[in-house]
N, C-alpha and C positions, 0 to 999 in steps of 0.2 A: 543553103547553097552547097553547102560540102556534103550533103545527104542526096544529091541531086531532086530537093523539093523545091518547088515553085515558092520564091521567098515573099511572095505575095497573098500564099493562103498558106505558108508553113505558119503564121500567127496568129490564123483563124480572122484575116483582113489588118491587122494590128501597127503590120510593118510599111511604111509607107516612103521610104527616104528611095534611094539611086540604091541600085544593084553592087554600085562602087563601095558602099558602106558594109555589106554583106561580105562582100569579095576581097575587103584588105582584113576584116573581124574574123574569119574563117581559123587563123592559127589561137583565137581566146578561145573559140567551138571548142578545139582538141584538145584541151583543159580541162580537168576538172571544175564542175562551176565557182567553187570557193577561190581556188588558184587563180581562173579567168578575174573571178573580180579582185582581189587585190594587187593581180598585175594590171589589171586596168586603174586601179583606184592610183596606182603609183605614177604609170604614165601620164593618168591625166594631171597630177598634182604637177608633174615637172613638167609637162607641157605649159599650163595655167603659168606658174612662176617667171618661166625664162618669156614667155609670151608678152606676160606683163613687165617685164625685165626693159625687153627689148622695144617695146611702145612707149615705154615712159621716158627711154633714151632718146626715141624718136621723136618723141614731143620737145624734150628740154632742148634738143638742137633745132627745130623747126620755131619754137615761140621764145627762141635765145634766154634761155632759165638757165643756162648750165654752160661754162668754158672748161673743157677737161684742164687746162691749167689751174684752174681757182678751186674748184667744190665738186670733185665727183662722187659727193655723196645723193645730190640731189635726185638721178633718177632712181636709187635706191629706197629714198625717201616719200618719191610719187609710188614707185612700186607698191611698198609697205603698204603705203595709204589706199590704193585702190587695190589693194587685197582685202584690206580690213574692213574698209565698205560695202564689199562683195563677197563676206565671210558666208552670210545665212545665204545666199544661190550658191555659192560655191560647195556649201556645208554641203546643200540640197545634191547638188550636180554630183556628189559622191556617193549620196545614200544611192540613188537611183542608177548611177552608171549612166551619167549622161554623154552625148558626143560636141560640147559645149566648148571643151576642152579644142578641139580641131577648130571648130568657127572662129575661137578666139585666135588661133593660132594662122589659122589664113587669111584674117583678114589685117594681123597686124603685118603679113608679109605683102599684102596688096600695101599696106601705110607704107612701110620701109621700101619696097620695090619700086611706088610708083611715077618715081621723079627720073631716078636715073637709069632703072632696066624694065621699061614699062609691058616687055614680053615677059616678063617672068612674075609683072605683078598680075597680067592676065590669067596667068597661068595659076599663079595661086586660088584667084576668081573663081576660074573655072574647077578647080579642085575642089575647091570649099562649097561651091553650088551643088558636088555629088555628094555633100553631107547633109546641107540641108538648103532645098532651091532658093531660099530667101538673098542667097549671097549673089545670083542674078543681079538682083540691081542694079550692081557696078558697071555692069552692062551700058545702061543710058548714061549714069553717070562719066563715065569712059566718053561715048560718044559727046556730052555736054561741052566736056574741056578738053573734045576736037582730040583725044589721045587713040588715036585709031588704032596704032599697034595694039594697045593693051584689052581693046575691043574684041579685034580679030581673036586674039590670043586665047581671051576667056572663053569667046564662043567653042571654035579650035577645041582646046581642053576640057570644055565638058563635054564636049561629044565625046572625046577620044579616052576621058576616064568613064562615061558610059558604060560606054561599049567595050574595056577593056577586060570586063568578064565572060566576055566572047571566049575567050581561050580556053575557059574551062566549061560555060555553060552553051555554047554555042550561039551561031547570029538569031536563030528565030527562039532562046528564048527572050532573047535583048529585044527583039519586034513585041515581044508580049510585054516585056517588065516597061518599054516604052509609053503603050497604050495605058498602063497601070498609072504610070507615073503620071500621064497628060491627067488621067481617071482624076487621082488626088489633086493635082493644082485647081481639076477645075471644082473638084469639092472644096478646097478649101476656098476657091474665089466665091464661094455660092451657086455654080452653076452647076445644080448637084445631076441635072438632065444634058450636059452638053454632052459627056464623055460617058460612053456606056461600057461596062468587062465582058458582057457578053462577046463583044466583036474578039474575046484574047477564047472564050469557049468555056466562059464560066460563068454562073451566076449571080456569085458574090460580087460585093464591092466596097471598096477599103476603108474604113472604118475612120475619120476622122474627127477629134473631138470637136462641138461648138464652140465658137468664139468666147462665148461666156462661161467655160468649162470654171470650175469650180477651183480647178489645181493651178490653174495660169495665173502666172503675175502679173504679166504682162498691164499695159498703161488701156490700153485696148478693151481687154478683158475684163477691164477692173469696172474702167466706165458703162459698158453695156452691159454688165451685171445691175449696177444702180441702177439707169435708166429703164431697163427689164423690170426689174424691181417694181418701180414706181409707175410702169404702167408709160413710160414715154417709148415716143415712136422710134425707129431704129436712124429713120432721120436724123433725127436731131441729137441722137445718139456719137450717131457717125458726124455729125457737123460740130460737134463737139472735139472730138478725135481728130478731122482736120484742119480745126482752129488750133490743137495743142502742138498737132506737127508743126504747121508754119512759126506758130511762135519759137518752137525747138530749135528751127531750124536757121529762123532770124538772130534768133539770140547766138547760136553757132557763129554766125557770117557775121554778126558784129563785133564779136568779142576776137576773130582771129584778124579782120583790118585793123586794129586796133594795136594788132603786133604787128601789121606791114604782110600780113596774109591773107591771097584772095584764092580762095577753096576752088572755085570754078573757075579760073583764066587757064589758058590751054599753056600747056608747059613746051619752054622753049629749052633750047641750051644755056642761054641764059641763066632761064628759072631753075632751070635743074641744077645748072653748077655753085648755085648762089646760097646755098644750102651749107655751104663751109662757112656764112657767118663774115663775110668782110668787113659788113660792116651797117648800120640800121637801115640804111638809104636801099638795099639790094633788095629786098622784097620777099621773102619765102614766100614758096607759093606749095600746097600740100598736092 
């Protein structure tokens, strides 16, 4: 982008994220490459730290683990623990230079934002979705528990971190990097014939690894690796994968009623203010 090349074949197809990812990375470019990465290696470690700093805090006030009067050692101690657990991806996320580091980071501000400034936890949404589109979600999620500001918000925000390398690359190359990007979602959806690059004037097309790529960890990956393996159908592969979501996601929803937290009920003033902990009977609601 800083070269004025198209950041969509300056990788030879490689690059696949929002134009936003290119257009805030432009001052590591001007870097020496060894310089670029140990100032990245450092931002992402203090990103990562205070990130999980401030989620664990978030937790120990929402599932009543922690009264800053008694023990404020505890979210130091969740900290710790979900670093430690997280040492070998994290190891990983530095050999590589990964932007892991942000997603972690936006979505613990959509967690902390989304009770009491639910525009500004949109906004983080919508930030984090120019890093990597997966952070969409929150999207439906948003609309579920009826939080429509923070809806609006996200949408709002990703268009407007989109497009905000307009300034320097102009609007029609944002019409192409757009096309590109729709290119990618619908390769990663499998729809590798809906979106074509030719319509941006080119004939490549963005290079996305297979779901059973070799390098992913991912729960996904792991399983349609086996069942590839062994010759089972991608069906039952997949019917696998969302038999383990629903359980994930059951075992989620039981274990936080359990603390007097319901994940999906739409947040009132009420629920929002009730977050200071008066008392068991008030209900957190995330």
């Amino acid at each position: 982008m800083s070269n004025q090349v198209d950041i969509y074949s300056g990788t030879a197809g490689m690059y696949i994220y929002s134009p936003f990812l290119a257009f805030i990375f432009q001052p590591l470019a001007a870097l020496p490459e060894r310089a670029a990465a140990i100032v990245w290696l450092l931002l992402s470690a203090s990103i990562i730290f205070a990130a999980s700093l401030i989620a664990a805090r978030k937790m120990t006030e929402s599932w009543r683990l922690w009264q800053k009067e008694t023990d404020p050692s505890i979210p130091w101690l969740i900290s710790a623990a979900a670093l430690l657990f997280s040492f070998a991806k994290i190891r990983s996320d530095f050999i590589l230079g990964q932007t892991d580091c942000l997603i972690i980071a936006g979505l613990v501000g959509v967690l902390w934002w989304m009770d009491r400034h639910p525009a500004l936890a949109g906004i983080a949404a919508g930030a984090t979705a120019n890093v990597k589109y997966l952070a969409l979600i929150f999207v439906p999620y948003f609309l579920i528990k009826r939080n429509y500001r923070a809806a609006i918000a996200s949408i709002v925000s990703f268009l407007f971190f989109f497009t905000l390398p307009a300034l320097e690359v102009g609007l029609r190359s944002i019409k192409t990097y757009a096309i590109d990007a729709l290119a990618v979602l619908s390769r990663v959806a499998g729809e590798r014939e809906l979106i074509s690059l030719t319509a941006t004037g080119r004939s490549d097309k963005p290079i996305v690894n297979s779901i059973t790529w070799d390098h992913s960890v991912s729960l996904t990956s792991s399983i349609l690796r086996v069942t590839r393996s062994r010759g089972v159908s991608d069906f039952i592969g997949a019917s696998l994968i969302f038999v383990l979501f629903v359980a994930v996601v059951m075992a989620i929803v039981l274990i936080a009623r359990r603390k007097g937290l319901n994940l999906f009920q739409p947040v009132t003033a009420k629920t929002a203010s009730s977050r200071s902990g008066a008392g068991p009977s008030n209900g957190l609601h995330l």
